[in-house]
C-alpha positions as CSV (number, residue, x, y, z in Angstrom):
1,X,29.4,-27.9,-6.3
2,X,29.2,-30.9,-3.4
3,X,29.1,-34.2,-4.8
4,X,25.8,-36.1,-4.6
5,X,27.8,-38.6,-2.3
6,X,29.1,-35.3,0.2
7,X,25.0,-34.4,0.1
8,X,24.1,-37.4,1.0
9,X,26.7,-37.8,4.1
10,X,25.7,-34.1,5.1
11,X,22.0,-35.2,5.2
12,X,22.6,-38.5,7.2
13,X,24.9,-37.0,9.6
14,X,25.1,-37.3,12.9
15,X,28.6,-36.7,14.4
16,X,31.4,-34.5,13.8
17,X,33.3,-35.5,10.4
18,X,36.5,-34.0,12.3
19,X,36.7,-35.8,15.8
20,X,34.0,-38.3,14.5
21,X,33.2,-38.6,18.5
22,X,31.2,-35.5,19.3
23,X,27.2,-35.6,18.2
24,X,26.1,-32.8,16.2
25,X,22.7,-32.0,14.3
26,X,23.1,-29.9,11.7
27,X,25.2,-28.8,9.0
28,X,27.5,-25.6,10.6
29,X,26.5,-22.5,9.2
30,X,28.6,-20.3,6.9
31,X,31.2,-23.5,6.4
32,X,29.2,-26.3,4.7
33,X,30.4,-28.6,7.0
34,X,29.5,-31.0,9.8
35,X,31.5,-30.0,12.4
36,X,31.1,-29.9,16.2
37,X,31.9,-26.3,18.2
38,X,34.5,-27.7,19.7
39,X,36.4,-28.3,16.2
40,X,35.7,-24.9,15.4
41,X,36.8,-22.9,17.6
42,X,39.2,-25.1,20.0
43,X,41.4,-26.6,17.4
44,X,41.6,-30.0,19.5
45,X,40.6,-32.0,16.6
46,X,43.5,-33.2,15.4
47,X,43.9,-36.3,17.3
48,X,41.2,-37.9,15.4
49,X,40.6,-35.8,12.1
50,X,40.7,-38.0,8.8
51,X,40.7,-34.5,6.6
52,X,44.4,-33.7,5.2
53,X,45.7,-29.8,4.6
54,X,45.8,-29.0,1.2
55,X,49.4,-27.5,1.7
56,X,51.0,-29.9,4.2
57,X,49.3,-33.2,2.8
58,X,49.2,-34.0,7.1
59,X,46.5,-34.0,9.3
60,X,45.7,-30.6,10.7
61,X,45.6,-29.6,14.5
62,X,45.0,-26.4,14.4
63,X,40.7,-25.0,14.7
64,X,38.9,-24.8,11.4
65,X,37.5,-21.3,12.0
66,X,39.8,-18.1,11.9
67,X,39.2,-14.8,13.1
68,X,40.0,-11.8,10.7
69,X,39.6,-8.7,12.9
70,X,38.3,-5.5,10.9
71,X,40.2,-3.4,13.7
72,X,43.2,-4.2,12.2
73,X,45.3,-1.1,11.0
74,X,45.8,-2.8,7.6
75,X,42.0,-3.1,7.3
76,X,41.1,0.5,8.2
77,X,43.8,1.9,5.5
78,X,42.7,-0.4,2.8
79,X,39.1,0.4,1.3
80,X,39.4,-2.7,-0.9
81,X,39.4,-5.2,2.1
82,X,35.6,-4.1,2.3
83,X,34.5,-5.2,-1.3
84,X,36.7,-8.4,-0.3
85,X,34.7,-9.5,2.8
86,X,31.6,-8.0,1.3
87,X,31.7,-10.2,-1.8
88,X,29.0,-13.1,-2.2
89,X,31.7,-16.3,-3.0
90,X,33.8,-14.6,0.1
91,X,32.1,-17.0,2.9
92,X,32.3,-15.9,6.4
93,X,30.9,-15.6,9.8
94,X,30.5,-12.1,11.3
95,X,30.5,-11.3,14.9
96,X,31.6,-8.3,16.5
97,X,34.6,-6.9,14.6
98,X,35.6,-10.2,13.3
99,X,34.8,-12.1,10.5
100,X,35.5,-16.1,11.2
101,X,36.8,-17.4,8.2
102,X,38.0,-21.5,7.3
103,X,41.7,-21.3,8.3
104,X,42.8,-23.8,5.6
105,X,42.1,-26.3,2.6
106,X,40.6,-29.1,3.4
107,X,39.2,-32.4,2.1
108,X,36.8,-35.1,3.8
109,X,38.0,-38.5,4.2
110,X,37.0,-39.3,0.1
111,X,39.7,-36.6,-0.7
112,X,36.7,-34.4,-1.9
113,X,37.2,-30.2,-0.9
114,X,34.9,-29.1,1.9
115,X,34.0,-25.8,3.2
116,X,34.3,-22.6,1.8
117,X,36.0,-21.3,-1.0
118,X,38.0,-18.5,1.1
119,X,40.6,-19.0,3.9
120,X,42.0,-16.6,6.4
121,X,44.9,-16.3,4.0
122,X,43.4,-15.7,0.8
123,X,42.0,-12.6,2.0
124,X,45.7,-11.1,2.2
125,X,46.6,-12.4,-1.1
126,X,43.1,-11.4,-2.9
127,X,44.8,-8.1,-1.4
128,X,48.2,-8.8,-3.0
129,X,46.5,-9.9,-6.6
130,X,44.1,-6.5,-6.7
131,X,47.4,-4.1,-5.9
132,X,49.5,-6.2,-8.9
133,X,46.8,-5.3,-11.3
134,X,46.7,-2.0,-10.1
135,X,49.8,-1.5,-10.5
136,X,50.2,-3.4,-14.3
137,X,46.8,-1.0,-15.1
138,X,48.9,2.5,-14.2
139,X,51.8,1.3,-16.0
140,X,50.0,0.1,-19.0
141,X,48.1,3.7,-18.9
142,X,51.4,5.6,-18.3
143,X,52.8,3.7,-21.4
144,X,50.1,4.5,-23.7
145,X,50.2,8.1,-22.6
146,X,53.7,8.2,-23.4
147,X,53.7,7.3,-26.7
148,X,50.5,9.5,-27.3
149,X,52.4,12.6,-26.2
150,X,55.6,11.5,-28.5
151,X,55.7,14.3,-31.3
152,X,59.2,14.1,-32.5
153,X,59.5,11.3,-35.5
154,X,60.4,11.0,-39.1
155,X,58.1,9.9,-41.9
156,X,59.8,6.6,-42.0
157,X,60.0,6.2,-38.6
158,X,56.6,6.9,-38.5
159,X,55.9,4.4,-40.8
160,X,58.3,1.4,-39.1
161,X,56.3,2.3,-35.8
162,X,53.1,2.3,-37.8
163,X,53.7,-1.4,-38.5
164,X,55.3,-2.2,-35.5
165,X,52.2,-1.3,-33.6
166,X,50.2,-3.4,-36.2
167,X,52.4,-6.1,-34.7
168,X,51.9,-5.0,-31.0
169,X,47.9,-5.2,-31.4
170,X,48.4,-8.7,-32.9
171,X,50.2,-9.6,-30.1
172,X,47.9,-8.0,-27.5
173,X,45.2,-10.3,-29.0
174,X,46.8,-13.0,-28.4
175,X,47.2,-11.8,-24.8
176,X,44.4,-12.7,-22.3
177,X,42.9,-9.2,-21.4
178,X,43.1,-8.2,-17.6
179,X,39.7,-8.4,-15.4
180,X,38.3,-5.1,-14.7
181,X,38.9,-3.6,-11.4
182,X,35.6,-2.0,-11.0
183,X,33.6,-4.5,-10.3
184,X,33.9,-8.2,-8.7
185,X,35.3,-9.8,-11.8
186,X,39.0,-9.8,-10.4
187,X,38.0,-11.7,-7.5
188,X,36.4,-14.4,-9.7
189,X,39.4,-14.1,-11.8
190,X,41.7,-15.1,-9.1
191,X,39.3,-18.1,-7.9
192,X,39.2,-19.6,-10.8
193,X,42.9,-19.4,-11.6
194,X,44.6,-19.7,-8.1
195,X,42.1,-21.5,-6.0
196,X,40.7,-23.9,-8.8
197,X,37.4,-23.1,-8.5
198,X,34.7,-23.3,-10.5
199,X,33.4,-20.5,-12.8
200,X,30.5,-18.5,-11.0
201,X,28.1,-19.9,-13.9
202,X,28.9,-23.3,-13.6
203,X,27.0,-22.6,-10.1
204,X,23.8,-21.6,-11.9
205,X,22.0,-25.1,-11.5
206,X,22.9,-26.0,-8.3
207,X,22.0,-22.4,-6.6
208,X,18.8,-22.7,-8.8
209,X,17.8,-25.9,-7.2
210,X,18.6,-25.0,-4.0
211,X,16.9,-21.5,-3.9
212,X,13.6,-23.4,-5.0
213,X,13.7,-25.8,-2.4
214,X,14.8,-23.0,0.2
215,X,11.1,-21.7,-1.0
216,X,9.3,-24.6,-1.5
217,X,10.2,-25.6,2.4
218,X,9.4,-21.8,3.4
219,X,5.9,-21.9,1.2
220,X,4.9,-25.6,3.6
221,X,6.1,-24.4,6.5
222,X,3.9,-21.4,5.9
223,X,1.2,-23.5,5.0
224,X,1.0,-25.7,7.7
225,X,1.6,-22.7,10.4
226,X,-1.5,-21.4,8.9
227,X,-3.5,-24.7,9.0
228,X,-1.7,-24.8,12.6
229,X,-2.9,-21.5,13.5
230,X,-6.3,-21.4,12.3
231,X,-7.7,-24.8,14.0
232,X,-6.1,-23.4,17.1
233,X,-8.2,-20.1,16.6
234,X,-11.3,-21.7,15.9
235,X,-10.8,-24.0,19.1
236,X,-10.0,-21.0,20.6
237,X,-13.3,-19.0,19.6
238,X,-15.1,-22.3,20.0
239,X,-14.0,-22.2,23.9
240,X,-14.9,-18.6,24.0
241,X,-18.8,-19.3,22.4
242,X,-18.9,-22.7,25.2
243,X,-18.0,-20.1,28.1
244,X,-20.0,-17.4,27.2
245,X,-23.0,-20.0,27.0
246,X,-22.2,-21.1,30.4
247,X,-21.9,-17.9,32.2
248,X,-25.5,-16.6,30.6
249,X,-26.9,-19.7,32.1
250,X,-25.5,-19.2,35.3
251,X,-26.6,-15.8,35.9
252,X,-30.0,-16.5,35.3
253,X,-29.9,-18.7,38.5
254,X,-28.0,-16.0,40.2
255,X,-30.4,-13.7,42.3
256,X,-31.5,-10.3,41.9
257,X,-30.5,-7.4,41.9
258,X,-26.7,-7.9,41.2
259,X,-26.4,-10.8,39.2
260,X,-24.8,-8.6,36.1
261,X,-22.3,-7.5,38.2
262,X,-21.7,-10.3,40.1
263,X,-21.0,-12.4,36.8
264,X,-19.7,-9.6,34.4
265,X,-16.2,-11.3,33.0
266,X,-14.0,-9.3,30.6
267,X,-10.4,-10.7,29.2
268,X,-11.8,-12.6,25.5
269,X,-10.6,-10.3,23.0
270,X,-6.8,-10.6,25.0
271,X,-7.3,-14.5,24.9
272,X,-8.0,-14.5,21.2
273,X,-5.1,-12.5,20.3
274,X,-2.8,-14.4,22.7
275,X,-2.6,-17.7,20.7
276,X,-2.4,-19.4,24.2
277,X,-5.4,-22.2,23.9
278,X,-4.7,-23.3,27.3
279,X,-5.0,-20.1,29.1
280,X,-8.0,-19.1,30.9
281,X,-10.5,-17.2,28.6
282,X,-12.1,-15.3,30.7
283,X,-11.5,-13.7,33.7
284,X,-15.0,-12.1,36.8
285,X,-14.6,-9.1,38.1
286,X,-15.7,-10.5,41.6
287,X,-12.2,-12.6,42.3
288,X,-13.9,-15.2,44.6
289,X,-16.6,-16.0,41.5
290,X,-13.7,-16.5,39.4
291,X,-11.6,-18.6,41.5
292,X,-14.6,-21.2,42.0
293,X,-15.3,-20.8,38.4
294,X,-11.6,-21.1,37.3
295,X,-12.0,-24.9,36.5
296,X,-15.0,-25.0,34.9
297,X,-13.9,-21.9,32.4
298,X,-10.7,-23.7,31.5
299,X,-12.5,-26.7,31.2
300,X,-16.1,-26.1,29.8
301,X,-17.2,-29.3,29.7
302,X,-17.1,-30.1,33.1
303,X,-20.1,-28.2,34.0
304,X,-22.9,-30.2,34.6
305,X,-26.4,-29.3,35.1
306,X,-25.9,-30.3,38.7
307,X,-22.4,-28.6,39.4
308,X,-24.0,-25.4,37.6
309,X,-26.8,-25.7,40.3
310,X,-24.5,-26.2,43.2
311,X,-22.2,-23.5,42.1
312,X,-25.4,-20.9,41.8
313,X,-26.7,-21.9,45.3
314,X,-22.9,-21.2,46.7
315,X,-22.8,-17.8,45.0
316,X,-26.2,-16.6,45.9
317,X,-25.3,-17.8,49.5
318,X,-22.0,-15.9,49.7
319,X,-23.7,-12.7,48.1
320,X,-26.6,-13.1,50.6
321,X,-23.9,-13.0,53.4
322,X,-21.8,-9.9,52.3
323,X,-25.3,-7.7,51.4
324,X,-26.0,-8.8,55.2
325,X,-22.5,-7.7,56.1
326,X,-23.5,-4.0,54.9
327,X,-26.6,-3.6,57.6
328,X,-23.5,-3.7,60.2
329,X,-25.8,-5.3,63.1
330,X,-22.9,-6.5,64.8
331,X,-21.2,-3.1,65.4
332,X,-22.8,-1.1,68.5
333,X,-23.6,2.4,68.5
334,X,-22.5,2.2,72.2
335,X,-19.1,1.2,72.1
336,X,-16.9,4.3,71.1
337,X,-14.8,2.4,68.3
338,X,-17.6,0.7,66.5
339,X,-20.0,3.7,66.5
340,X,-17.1,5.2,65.1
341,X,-16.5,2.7,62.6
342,X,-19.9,2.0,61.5
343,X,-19.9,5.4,60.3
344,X,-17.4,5.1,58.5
345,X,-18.0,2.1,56.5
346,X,-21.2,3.0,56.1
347,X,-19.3,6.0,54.2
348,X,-17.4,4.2,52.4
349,X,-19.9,1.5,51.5
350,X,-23.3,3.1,51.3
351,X,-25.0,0.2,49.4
352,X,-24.0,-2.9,48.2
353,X,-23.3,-1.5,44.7
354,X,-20.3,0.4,46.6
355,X,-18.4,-3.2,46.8
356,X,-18.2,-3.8,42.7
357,X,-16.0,-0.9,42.7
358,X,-13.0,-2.0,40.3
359,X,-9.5,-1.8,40.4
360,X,-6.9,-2.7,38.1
361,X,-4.8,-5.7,38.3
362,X,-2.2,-8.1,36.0
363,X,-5.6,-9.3,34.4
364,X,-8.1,-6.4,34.3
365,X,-10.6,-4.7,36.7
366,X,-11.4,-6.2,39.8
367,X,-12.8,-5.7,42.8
368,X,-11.8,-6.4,46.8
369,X,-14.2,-9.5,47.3
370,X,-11.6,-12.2,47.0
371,X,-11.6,-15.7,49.0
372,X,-10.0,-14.0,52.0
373,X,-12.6,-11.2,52.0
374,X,-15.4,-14.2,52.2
375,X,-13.2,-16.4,54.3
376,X,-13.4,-13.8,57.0
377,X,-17.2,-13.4,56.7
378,X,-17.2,-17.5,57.1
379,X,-15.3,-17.2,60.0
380,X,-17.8,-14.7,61.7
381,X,-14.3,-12.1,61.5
382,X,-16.9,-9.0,60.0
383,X,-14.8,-6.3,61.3
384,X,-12.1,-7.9,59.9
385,X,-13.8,-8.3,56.7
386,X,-14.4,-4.9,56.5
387,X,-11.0,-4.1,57.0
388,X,-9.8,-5.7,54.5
389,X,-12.2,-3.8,51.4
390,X,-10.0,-0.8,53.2
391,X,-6.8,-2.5,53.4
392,X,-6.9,-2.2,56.8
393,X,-6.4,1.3,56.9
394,X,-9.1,2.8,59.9
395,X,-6.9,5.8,60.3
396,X,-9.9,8.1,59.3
397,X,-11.5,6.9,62.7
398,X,-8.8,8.2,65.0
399,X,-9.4,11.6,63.4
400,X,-13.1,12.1,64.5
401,X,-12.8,10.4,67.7
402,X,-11.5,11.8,71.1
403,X,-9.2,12.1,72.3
404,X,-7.3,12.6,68.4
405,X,-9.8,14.5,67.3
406,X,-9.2,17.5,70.0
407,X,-5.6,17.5,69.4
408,X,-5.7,17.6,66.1
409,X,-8.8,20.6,66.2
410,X,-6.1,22.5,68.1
411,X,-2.9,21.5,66.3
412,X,-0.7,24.7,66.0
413,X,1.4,23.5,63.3
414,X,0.2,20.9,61.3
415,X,-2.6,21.2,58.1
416,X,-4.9,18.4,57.3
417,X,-2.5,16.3,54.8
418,X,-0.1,16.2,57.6
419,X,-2.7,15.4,60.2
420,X,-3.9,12.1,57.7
421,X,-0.2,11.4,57.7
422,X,0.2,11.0,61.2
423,X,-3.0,9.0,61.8
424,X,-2.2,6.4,59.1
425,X,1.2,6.3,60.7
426,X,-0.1,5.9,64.2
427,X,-2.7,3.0,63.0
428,X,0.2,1.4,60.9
429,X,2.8,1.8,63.8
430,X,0.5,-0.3,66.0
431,X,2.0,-3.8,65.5
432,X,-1.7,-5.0,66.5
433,X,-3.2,-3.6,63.6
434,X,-1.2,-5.6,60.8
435,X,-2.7,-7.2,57.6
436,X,-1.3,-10.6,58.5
437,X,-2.4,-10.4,62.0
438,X,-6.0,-9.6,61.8
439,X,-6.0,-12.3,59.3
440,X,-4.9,-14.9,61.2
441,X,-6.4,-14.2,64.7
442,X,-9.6,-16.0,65.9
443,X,-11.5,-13.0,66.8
444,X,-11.6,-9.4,65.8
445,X,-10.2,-7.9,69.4
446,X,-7.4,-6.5,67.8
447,X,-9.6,-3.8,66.5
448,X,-10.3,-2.1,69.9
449,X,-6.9,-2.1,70.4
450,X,-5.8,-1.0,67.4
451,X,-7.6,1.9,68.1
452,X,-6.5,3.0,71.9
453,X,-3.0,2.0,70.8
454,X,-3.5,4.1,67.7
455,X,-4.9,7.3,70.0
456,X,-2.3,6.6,72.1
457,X,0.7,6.7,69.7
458,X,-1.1,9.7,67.8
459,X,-1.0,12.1,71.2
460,X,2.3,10.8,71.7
461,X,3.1,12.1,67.9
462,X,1.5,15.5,68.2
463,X,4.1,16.1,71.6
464,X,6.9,15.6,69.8
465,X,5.5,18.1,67.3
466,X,4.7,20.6,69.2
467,X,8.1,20.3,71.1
468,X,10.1,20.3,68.1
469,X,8.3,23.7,66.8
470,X,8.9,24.9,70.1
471,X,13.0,24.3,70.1
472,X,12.7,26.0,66.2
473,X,11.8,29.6,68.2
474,X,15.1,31.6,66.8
475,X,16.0,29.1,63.9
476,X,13.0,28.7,62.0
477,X,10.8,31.9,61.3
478,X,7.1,31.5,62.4
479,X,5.4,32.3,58.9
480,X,7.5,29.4,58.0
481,X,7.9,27.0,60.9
482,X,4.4,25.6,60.4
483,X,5.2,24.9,56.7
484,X,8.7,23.6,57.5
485,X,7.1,20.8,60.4
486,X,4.5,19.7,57.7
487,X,7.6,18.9,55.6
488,X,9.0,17.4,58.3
489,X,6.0,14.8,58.9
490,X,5.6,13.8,55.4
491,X,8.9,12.6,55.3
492,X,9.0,10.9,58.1
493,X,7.5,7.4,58.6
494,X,8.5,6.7,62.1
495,X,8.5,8.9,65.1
496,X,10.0,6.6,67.8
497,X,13.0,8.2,67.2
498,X,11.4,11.6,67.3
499,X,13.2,12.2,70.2
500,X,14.1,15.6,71.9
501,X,17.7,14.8,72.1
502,X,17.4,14.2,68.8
503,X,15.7,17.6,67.5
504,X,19.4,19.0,66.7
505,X,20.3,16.6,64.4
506,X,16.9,16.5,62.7
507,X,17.1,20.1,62.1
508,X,20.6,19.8,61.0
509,X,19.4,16.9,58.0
510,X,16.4,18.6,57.2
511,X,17.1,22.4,57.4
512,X,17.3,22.3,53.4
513,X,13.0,21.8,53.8
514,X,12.7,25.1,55.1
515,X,10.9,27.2,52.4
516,X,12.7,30.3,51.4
């Protein structure tokens, strides 16, 4: 049991009691002792340790910490080294294989033992002690069975062994009688009488005391993670009730007919359960809403009756501008491409309901009217705009328009998956027709060319096609070259090098697609 004086030097210290130069916080665990990692696994503490080796009487150089490695042979052929390291006064620190045990005896600079009870080289000899009373057991049993089985004897002798016996039982009470074998009283036996240590009872106290306090810290701790957790919870909630308040007072200044879809949030049940009080608690489906609301959400108190105002003006404003967007004025029914595109947006986005369409995102559902989507309409960029709820993907158009639409009518190979293939390819393949690009230019020009580049690269396409089903006459049979070329196409994401030179070694890598 530590001395009130070593508890009161564990519980004040702040640098290793070895090297006394390197800063530590806390008592090592497993060794009882305040001891820097370097000490304990480097051994360079010698130079400045004030401890002393209980068998040299010198100061030690060597690491405190020991590894004892279960792979050992030795180990693996002796069961009893299991009930060894597995016993509760054998300290040690498992990792891996290896249990790190204190390599010797040592005292603090009072001459007071520190750290455990157990060294690397006890566990041999605990070893050594259990196989010397195994051995004095068997003889002791082969003795008694010896003189049980002894049948030959005369009366008198009979009687002299009689009271000899008498004398051998007086004798054997004298003797101390050996610690069972079955159970860990032969390791307590050997602590107590080789390693001087104290009888496990004389422990009772102290383990007492400590247990209690190791509870009585857990039950506070406990308590005030509770408190800790339940204000933070009903600030939480209290956010939640101040946001919710805010939101239904907005949206009665929000204009008809899409005001509950325009300011529908989701995201407070995740919030509450997150135990994050600084995260935003809720989250509008309509990202540009939720961007400009962002600060105010986090932040409740912010909103003033005039910024609510303000921010219900700019809202009704921007949703006044994108149901405007949807009568597609600005496109003319005389200009191939826009005709063209008019119908289909107006396809796509039959009403205005069309653009609350969610999708899922890191957050929740969402829709495609984020700050970019409204930045464009700012800028006057409404084909752009439009392009962007589609990704900028207007490969539908080239389908229905000439001259695409002909060749494709009277494509000999090629089914209708394929044909949307190779129209998204030919709009994508157009470097024009990029998602950064029609972003950042001033005007939406890049549409019309989009579109004769795209016709262009899609009659181009369809050539190459037909060429290449052509060359398969007498390789490829024709109930299976049309299913073979669709292959081809959908695994293929760029045709410049759809070359005819180059049909042999296409056919070569891809004859495995032809369908058997």
């Amino acid at each position: 049991v530590p001395s009130p004086l070593r508890l009161l030097r564990l519980a004040n210290g702040k640098r290793c009691e070895f090297c006394l130069t390197s800063g530590t916080n806390h008592v090592r665990p497993g060794l009882g002792v305040f001891a820097c990692w370097n000490c304990v696994v480097s051994g360079k503490q010698g130079r400045w340790n004030r401890g002393y080796s209980r068998n040299s009487g010198s100061s030690s150089s060597i690491k405190l910490t020991k590894a004892w490695k279960t792979s050992w042979v030795r180990y693996r052929k002796n069961p009893i080294y299991r009930t060894i390291l597995s016993y509760s006064r054998v300290a040690s620190n498992e990792y891996g294989t290896n249990h790190y045990f204190w390599s010797e005896h040592r005292c603090d600079v009072s001459g007071e033992r520190v750290g455990p009870l157990v060294t690397w080289g006890d566990v041999d000899d605990l070893k050594s002690y259990y196989d010397q009373l195994k051995t004095a057991a068997a003889a002791k049993e082969a003795a008694a069975t010896a003189a049980a089985i002894s049948t030959v004897a005369s009366a008198s002798n009979v009687a002299a062994a009689d009271n000899g016996n008498d004398n051998e039982e007086e004798e054997e009470e004298e003797e101390e009688a050996a610690p069972s074998l079955s159970n860990g009283e032969w390791i307590e036996y050997y602590l107590t009488k080789n390693l001087n240590a104290s009888p496990k009872e004389n422990y009772a106290e102290f383990n007492e005391t400590f247990t209690n306090t190791v509870q009585m810290a857990d039950r506070i701790s406990r308590e005030r993670e509770d408190l800790k957790k339940s204000k933070r919870d009903d600030k939480m909630q209290t956010k939640v009730e101040k946001v919710e308040k805010m939101l239904e007072t907005l949206k009665a200044l929000i204009n008809e007919p899409f005001r509950e879809r325009a300011m529908k949030a989701y995201g407070k049940e995740k919030y509450l359960k997150s135990g994050m009080s600084s995260n935003q608690c809720m989250f509008l489906e309509t990202p540009f809403i939720n961007v400009w609301l962002a600060p105010y959400i986090k932040s409740p108190s912010k909103m003033t009756k005039k910024a609510m105002k303000e921010m219900a003006e700019k809202i009704n404003v921007e949703i006044g501008r994108i149901e405007k967007l949807l009568e597609m004025d600005f496109l003319s029914d005389d200009d191939d491409f826009e005709a063209a595109a008019k119908i289909f947006f107006r396809e796509c986005y039959p009403d205005v309901e069309a653009l609350y369409t969610c999708h899922s995102s890191y957050h929740g559902p969402t829709n495609m009217m984020t700050e970019e989507f409204v930045g464009l309409i700012q800028g006057g960029r409404f084909i752009g705009a439009l392009c962007y709820l589609q990704t900028n993907n207007l490969s539908p158009i080239l389908l229905v328009t000439e001259p695409s639409a002909s060749l494709a009518q009277a494509s000999k190979y090629l089914d209708e998956t394929s044909l949307k293939k190779m129209a998204r390819i030919a709009w994508n393949q157009t470097n024009t027709s990029s998602r950064a690009l029609f972003q950042d230019r001033e005007d939406d020009s890049w549409a019309a060319e989009a579109f004769a580049a795209g016709h262009k690269f899609f009659g181009e396409a369809m050539a190459k096609v037909d060429k290449f089903g052509a060359w398969l006459e007498g390789k490829v049979d024709e109930d299976k070259r049309a299913g073979f070329l669709n292959n081809i196409v959908m695994s293929f994401w760029y045709f410049d090098d759809f070359k005819e030179e180059d049909f042999e070694k296409i056919w070569k890598n891809n004859a495995r697609l032809v369908r058997s």
